[in-house]
C-alpha positions as CSV (number, residue, x, y, z in Angstrom):
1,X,-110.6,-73.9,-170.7
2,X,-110.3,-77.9,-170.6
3,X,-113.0,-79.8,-172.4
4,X,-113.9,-81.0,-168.5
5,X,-114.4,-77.5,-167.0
6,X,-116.0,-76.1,-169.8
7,X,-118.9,-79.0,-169.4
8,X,-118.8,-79.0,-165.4
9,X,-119.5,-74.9,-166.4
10,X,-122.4,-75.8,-167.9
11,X,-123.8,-78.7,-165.5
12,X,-123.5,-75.8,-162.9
13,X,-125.4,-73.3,-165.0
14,X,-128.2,-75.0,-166.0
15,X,-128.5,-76.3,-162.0
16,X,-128.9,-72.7,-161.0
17,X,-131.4,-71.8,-163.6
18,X,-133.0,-74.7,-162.6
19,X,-133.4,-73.0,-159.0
20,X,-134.4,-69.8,-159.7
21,X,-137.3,-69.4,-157.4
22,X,-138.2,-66.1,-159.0
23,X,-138.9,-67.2,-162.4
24,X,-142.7,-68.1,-161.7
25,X,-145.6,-66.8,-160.1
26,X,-147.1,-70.1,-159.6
27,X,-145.8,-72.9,-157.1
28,X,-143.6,-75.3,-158.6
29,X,-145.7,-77.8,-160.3
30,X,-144.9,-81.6,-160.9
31,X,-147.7,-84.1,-163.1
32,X,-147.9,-86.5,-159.9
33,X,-148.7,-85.8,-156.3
34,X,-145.8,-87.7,-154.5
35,X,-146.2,-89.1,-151.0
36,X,-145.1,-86.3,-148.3
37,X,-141.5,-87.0,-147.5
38,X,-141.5,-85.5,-143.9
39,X,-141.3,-87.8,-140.7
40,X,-141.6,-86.6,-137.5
41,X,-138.2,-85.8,-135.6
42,X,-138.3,-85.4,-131.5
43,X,-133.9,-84.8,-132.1
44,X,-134.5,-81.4,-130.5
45,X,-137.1,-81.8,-128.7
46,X,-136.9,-78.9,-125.4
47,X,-135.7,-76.2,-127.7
48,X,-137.0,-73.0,-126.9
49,X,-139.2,-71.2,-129.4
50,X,-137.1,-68.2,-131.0
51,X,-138.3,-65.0,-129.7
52,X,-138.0,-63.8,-133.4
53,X,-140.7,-61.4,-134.7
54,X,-143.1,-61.8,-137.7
55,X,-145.5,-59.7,-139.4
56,X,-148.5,-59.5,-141.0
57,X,-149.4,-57.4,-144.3
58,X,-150.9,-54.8,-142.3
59,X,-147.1,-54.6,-140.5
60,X,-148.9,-55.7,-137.0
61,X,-145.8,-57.6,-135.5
62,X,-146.4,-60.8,-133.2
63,X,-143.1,-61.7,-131.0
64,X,-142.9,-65.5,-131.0
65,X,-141.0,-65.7,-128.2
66,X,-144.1,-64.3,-126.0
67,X,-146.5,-67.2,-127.0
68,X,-147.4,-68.9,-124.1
69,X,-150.3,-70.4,-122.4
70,X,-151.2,-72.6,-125.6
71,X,-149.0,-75.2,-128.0
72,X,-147.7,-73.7,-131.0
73,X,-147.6,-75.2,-134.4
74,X,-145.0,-73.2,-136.7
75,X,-144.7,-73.9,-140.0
76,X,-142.6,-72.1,-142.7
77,X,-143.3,-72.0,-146.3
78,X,-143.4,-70.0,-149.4
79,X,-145.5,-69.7,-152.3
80,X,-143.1,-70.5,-154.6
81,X,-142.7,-74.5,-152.9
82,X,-145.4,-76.7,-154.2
83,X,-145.1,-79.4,-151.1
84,X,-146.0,-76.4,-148.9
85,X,-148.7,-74.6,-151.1
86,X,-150.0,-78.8,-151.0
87,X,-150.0,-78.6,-147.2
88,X,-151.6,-75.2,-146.6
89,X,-155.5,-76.8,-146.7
90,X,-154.6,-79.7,-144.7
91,X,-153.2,-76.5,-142.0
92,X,-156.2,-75.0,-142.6
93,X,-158.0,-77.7,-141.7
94,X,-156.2,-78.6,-138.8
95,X,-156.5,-75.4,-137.1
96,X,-160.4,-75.4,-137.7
97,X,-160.4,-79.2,-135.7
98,X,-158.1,-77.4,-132.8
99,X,-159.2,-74.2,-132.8
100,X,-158.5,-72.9,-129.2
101,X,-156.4,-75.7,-128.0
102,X,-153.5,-75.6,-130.7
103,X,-152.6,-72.5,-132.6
104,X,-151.3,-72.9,-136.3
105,X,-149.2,-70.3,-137.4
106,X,-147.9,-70.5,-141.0
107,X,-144.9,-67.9,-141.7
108,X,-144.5,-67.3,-144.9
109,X,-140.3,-67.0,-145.9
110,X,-140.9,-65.5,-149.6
111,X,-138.5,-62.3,-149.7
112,X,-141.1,-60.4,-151.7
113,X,-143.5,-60.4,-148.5
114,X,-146.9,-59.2,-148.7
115,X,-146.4,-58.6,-152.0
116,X,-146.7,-62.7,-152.5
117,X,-148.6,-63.2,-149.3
118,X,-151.6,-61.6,-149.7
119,X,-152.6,-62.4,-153.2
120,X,-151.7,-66.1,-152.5
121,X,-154.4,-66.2,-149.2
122,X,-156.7,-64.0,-150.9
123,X,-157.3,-66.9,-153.8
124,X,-156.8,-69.4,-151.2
125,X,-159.6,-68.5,-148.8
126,X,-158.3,-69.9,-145.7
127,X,-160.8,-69.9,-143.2
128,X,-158.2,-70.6,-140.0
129,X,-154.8,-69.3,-141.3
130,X,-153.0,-65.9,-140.9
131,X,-150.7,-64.7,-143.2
132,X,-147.0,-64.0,-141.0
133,X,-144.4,-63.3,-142.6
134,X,-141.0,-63.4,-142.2
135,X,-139.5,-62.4,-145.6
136,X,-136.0,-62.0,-143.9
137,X,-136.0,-65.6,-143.0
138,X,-134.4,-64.8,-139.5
139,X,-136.7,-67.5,-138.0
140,X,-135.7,-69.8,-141.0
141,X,-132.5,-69.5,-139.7
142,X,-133.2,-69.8,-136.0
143,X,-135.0,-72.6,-136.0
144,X,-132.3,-74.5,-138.6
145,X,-132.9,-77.0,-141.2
146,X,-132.6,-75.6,-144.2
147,X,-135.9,-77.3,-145.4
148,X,-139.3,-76.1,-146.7
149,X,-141.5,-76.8,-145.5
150,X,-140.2,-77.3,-142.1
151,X,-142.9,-77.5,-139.0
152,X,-142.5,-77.3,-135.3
153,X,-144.6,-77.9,-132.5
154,X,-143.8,-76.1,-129.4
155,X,-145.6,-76.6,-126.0
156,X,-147.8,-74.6,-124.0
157,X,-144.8,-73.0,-122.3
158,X,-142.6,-72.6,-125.6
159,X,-140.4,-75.9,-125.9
160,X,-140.4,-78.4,-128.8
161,X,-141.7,-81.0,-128.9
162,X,-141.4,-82.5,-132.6
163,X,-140.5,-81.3,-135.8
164,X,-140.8,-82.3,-139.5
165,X,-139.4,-81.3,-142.5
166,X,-140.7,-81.2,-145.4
167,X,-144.3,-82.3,-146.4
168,X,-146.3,-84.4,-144.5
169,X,-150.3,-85.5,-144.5
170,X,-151.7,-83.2,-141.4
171,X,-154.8,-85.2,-142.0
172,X,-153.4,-88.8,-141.1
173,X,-154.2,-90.5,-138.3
174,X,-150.4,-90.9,-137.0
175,X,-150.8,-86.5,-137.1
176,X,-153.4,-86.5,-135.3
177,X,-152.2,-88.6,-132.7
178,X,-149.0,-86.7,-132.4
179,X,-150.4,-83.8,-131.9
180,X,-153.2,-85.3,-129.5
181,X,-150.4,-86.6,-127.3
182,X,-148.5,-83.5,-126.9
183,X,-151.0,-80.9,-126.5
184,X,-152.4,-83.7,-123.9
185,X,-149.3,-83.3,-121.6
């Protein structure tokens, strides 16, 4: 083996230890809270929700694709993503301020399911937020993106409005008004 191929080897070992989302129990940590990198994105805006199905740890099941009558914040995370354990309050929050005119659902994409899930709200204490779960990531994949955490807002009769990937303040002023404006419509 070349000198080249042996290092490139190497490069590309250490980058997949790197990402081994299994290794902790804790979020990924970093010593500074960087600004959210998410913008808000109307590119695919009339997209119909998916009609995928998530569950909870008790194994109710809700069908996505059957919300209607009230707009639909989606957002999928994972413990294991520090920029979506950071957003999880500000959710929180955010359903308790719209609480019966938006509905916040965060689905959780961690493979291990209730098994991560429920220990991770448990601590938390969330007083607005259910734990879904889609541990197959089939909505993941639906919706596109690749990004976590990635957030949709779907209308009252199941088309998007806006997206953003990855994090972003739900308590800023330029949220709010988003979110004022569509669920306005």
């Amino acid at each position: 083996m070349s000198r080249l191929s042996f290092t490139l080897a190497i490069i590309l070992g250490l980058t997949v230890a790197g990402c081994d989302r299994g290794a902790s129990d804790a979020a990924q940590e970093s010593s500074a809270s960087p600004a959210p990198t998410g913008r808000i994105d109307a590119s695919e805006a009339g997209a119909l929700m998916p009609a995928a199905n998530v569950t909870d740890p008790q194994g109710r099941v809700l069908n996505l694709g059957a919300l209607q009558g009230t707009p639909v914040l989606v957002n999928l995370w994972a413990t294991w993503c520090a920029p979506c354990v950071k957003e999880m309050p500000l959710l929180d929050d955010l359903a308790g301020d719209y609480e019966g005119r938006l509905r916040v659902l965060t689905i959780s994409q961690d493979m291990q399911g209730a098994e991560k899930v429920e220990p991770f709200f448990a601590q938390a204490g969330y007083a607005m937020l259910e734990p879904w779960m889609d541990p197959q990531n089939e909505l993941g994949f639906a919706i596109g993106g690749g990004v976590m955490p990635t957030t949709v807002l779907y209308d009252a009769i199941g088309q998007e409005v806006w997206r953003v990937q990855g994090d972003y303040d739900w308590s800023s002023e330029e949220a709010r008004a988003a979110i004022d404006a569509a669920i306005a419509e």
